[in-house]
C-alpha positions as CSV (number, residue, x, y, z in Angstrom):
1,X,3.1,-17.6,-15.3
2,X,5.3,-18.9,-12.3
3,X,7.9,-21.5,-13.5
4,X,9.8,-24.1,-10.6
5,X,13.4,-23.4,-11.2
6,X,13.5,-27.1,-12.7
7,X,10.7,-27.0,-15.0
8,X,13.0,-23.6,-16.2
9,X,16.2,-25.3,-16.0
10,X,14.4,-28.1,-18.3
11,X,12.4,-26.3,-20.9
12,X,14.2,-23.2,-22.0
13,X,12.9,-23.0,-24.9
14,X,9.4,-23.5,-23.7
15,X,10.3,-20.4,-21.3
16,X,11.4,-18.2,-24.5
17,X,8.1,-19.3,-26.6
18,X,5.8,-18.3,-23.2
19,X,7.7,-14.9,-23.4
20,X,7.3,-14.5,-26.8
21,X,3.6,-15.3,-26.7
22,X,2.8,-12.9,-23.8
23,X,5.1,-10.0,-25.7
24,X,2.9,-10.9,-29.1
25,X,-0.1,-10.4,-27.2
26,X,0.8,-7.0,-25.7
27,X,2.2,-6.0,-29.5
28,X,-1.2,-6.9,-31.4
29,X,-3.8,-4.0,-32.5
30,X,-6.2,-5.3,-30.9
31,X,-9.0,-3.6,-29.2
32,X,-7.7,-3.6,-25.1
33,X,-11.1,-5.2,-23.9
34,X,-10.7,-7.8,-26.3
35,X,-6.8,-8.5,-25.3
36,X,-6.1,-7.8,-21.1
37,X,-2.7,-8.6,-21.9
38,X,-2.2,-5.3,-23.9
39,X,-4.4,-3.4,-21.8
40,X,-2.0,-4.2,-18.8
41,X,0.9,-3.9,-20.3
42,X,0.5,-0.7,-21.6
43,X,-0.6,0.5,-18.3
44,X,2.3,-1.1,-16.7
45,X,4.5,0.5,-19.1
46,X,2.7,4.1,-18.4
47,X,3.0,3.6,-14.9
48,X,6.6,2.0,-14.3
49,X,7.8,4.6,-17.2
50,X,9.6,1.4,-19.0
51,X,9.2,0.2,-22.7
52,X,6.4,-2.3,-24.0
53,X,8.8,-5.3,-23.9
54,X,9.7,-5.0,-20.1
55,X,5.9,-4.5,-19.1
56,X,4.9,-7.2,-21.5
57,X,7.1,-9.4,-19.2
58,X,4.9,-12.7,-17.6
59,X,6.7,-15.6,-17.0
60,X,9.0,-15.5,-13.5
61,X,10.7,-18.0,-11.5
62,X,14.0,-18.0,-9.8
63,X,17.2,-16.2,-10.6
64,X,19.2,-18.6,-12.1
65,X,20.9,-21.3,-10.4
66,X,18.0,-20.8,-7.7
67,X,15.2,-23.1,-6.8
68,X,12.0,-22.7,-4.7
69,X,10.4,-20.3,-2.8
70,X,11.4,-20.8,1.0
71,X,7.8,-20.8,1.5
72,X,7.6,-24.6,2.4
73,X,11.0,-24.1,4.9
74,X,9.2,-21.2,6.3
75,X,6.2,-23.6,7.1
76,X,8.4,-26.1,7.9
77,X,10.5,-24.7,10.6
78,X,7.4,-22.9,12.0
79,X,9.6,-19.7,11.1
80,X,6.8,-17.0,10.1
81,X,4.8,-15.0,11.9
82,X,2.1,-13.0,10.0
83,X,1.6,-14.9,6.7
84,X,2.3,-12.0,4.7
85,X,6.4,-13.1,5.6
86,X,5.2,-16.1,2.9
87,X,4.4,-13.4,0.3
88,X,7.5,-11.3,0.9
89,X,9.7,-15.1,0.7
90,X,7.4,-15.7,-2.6
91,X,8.4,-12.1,-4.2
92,X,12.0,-12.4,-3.0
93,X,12.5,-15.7,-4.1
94,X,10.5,-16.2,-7.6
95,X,9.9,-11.9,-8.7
96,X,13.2,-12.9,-11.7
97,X,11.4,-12.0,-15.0
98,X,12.1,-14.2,-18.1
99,X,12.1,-12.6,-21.5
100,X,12.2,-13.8,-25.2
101,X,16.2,-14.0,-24.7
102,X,15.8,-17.1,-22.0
103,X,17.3,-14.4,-19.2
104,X,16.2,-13.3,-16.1
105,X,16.0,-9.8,-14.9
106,X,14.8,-9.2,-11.5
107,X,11.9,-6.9,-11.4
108,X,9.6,-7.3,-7.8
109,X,7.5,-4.1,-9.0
110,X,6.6,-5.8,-12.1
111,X,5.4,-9.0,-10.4
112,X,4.0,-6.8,-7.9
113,X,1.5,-5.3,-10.6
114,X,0.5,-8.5,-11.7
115,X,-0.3,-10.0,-8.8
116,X,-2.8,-6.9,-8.5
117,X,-4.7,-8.3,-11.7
118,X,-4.3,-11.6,-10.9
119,X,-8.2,-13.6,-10.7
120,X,-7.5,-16.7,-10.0
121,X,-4.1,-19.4,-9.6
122,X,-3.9,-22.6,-11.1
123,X,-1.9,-25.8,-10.8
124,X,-1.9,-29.0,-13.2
125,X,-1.3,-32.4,-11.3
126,X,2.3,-33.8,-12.8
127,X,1.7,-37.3,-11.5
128,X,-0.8,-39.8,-10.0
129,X,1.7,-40.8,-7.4
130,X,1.6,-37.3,-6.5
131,X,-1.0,-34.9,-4.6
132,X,-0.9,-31.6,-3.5
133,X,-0.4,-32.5,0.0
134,X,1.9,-35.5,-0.9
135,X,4.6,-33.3,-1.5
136,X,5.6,-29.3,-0.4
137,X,6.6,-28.3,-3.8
138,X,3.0,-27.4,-4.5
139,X,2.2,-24.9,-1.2
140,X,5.5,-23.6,-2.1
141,X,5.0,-22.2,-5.4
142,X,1.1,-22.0,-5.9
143,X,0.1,-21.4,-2.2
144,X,3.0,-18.7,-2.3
145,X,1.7,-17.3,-4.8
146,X,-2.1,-17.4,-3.9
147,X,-1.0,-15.6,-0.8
148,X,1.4,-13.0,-2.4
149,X,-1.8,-12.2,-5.0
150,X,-3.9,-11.5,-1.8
151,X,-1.8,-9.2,-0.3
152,X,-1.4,-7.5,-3.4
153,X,-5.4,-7.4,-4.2
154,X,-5.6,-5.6,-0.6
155,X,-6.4,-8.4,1.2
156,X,-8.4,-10.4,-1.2
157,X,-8.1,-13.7,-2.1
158,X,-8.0,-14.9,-5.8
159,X,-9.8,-18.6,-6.2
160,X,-7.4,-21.5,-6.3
161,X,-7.8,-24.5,-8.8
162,X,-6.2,-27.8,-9.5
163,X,-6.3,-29.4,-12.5
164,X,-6.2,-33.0,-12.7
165,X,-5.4,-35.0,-16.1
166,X,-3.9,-38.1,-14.6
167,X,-6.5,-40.5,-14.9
168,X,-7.4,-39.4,-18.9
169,X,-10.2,-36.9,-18.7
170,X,-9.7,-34.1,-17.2
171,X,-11.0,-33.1,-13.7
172,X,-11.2,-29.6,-12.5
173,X,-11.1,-28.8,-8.5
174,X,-11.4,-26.0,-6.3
175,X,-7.9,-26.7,-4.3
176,X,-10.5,-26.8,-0.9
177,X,-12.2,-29.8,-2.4
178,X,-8.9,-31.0,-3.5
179,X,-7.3,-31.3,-0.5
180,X,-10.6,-33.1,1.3
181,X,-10.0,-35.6,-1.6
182,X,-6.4,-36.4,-0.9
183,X,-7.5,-36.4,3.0
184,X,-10.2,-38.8,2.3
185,X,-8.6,-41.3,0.1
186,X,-4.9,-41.1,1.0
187,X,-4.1,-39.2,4.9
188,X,-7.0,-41.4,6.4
189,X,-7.2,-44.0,4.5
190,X,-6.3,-47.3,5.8
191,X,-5.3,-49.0,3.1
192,X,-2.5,-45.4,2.2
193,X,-1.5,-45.0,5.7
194,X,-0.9,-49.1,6.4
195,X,1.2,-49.1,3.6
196,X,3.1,-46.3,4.2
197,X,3.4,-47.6,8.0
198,X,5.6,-51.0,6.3
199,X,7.9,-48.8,5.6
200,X,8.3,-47.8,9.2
201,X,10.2,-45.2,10.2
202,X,10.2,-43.5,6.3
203,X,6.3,-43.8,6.3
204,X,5.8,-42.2,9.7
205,X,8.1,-39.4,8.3
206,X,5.7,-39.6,5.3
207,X,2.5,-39.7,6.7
208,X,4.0,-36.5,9.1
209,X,5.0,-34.6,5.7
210,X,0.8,-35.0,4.8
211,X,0.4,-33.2,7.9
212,X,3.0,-30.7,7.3
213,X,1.6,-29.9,3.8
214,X,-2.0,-29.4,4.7
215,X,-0.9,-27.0,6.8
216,X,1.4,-25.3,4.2
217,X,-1.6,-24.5,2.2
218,X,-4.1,-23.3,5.5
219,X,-1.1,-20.7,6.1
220,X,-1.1,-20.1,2.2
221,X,-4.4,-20.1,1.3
222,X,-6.7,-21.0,4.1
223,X,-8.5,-23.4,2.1
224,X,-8.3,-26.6,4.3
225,X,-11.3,-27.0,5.9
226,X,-11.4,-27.9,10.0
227,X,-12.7,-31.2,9.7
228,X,-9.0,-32.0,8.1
229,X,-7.1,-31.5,11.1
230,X,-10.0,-33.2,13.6
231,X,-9.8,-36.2,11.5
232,X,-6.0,-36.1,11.4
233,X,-6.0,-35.6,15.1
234,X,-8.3,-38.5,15.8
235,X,-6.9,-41.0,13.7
236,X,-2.7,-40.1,14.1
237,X,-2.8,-38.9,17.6
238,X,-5.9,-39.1,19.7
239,X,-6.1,-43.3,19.3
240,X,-3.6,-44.2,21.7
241,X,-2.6,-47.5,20.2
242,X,-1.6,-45.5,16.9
243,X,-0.4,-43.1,18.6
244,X,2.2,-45.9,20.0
245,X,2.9,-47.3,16.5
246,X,4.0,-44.2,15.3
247,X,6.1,-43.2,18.2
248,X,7.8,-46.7,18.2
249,X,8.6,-46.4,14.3
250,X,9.6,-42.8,14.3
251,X,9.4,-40.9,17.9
252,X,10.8,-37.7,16.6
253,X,8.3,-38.1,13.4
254,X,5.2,-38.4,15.8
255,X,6.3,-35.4,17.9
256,X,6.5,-33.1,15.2
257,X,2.8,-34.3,14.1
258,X,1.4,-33.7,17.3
259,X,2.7,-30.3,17.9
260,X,2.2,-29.5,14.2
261,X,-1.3,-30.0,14.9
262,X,-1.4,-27.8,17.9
263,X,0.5,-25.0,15.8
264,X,-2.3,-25.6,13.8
265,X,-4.6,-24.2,16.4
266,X,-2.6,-21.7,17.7
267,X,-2.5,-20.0,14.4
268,X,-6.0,-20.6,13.6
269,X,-6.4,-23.0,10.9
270,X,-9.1,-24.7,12.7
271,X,-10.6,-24.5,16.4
272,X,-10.7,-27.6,18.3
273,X,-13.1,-27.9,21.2
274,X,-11.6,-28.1,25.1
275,X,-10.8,-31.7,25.5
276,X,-9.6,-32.5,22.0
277,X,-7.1,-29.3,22.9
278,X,-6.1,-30.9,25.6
279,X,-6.0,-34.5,24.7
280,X,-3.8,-33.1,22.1
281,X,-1.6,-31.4,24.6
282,X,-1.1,-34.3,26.7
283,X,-0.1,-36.5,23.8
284,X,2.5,-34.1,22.2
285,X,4.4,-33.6,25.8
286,X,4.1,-37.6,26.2
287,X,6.0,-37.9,23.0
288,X,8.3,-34.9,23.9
289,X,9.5,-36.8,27.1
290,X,9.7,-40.4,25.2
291,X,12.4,-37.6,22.3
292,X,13.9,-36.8,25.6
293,X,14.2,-40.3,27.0
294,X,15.9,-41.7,23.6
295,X,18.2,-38.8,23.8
296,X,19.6,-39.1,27.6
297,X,20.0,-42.9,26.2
């Protein structure tokens, strides 16, 4: 279990109960393919030469006082280059080991070992407001995770799921079909992005964040289909008369949506044919000269 370092700062003694339950678990005389808890545990403690309690160890987050990952800055700043430096900002960042006593210990091998086991990672939707691309809290921790359990698996990838309660029964996804969702009914739709553009410069920003996040969970996960970003391309930056809405509301939001798009395609994440490359090109140095214009001003 990975806990944001406010959900811990919230619920400390929810984060004592989860570390009780997981040490219970490991404690019981239970047969060990009846209980994987004990079964692991005892072979971390064999292997790591440490007592039950500290291989019994399963919910991490942040040393104290620390929040996030760096996962979504690392994104954000275009500051990685294999994605594997998002696993080693994960297991930096969130390898602090909470035990029944509410404290943290840092312990990277142990996390390390139970990324190995991990089959799949799964995220609960905290508001309907909110979707895993509205926000970067969600690539951050999950998609940082989902990448730091693949590179601990040897290169493969554990499923990724989102669980949505919001809207009273319960909806599972695949975090693939997730993200087409939220494409479909909030990035490119007109009645999200019209709304959003009332705001002006704030809902350019906002509707550049969307872009931003999708990506986050392509460099996490690779589950964004390349559909996303032709769609995104076409409708944001491709149509010129958007294309000047934007850049009137926001300039230095439209740049970075452009060339986040083409980073996009450098790394990858999808493969756009000749002339859409191009188109997308021309549009991202028009917008850098009109950044450069308002800045000789």
């Amino acid at each position: 279990m990975t806990l944001s370092g406010i959900f811990r700062d919230l619920l400390p003694l929810q984060t004592r109960m989860l570390a009780e339950a997981a040490l219970k678990c490991a404690q019981a005389d239970e047969p060990l393919d009846q209980n994987f808890i004990r079964a692991h545990a005892l072979t971390y403690a064999r292997e790591m030469n440490c007592d039950l309690e500290t291989a019994a160890l399963r919910v991490f987050s942040n040393a104290e006082g620390a929040y996030g990952s760096n996962v979504n800055q690392l994104v954000d700043s275009s500051a990685f280059g294999d994605e594997d430096e998002l696993a080693d900002a994960y297991e930096a960042r969130k390898s602090f080991a909470y035990g029944v006593n509410g404290k943290a210990t840092q312990n990277p091998g142990l996390l390390q070992k139970a990324l190995k086991d991990v089959d799949l990672a799964y995220q609960n939707l905290e508001s309907v407001e909110l979707g895993v691309t509205t926000v970067d809290h969600y690539f951050d921790t999950l998609g940082g995770i989902s990448r730091a359990v693949k590179r601990a698996k040897g290169g493969v990838s554990a499923p990724v799921y989102i669980g949505d309660q919001t809207r009273g029964s319960a909806k599972v996804r695949t975090l693939q079909d997730q993200v087409a969702l939220e494409t479909r009914s909030r990035s490119l739709n007109p009645k999200f992005y019209e709304g959003l553009l009332k705001h002006g410069h704030e809902g350019v920003r906002q509707i550049e964040a969307h872009v931003t996040n999708t990506m986050g969970w392509s460099a996490t996960t690779g589950e964004v289909e390349p559909w996303v970003y032709q769609r995104l391309s076409e409708t944001f930056v491709l149509d010129d008369t958007m294309r000047e809405r934007l850049a009137a509301l926001n300039p230095q939001a439209s740049m970075r949506m452009a060339n986040r798009l083409l980073e996009a395609s450098d790394r990858k994440y999808w493969a756009p044919d000749a002339a859409t490359l191009a188109a997308l090109q021309n549009a991202a140095d028009a917008l850098e000269d009109r950044m450069e214009g308002i800045a000789a001003e």
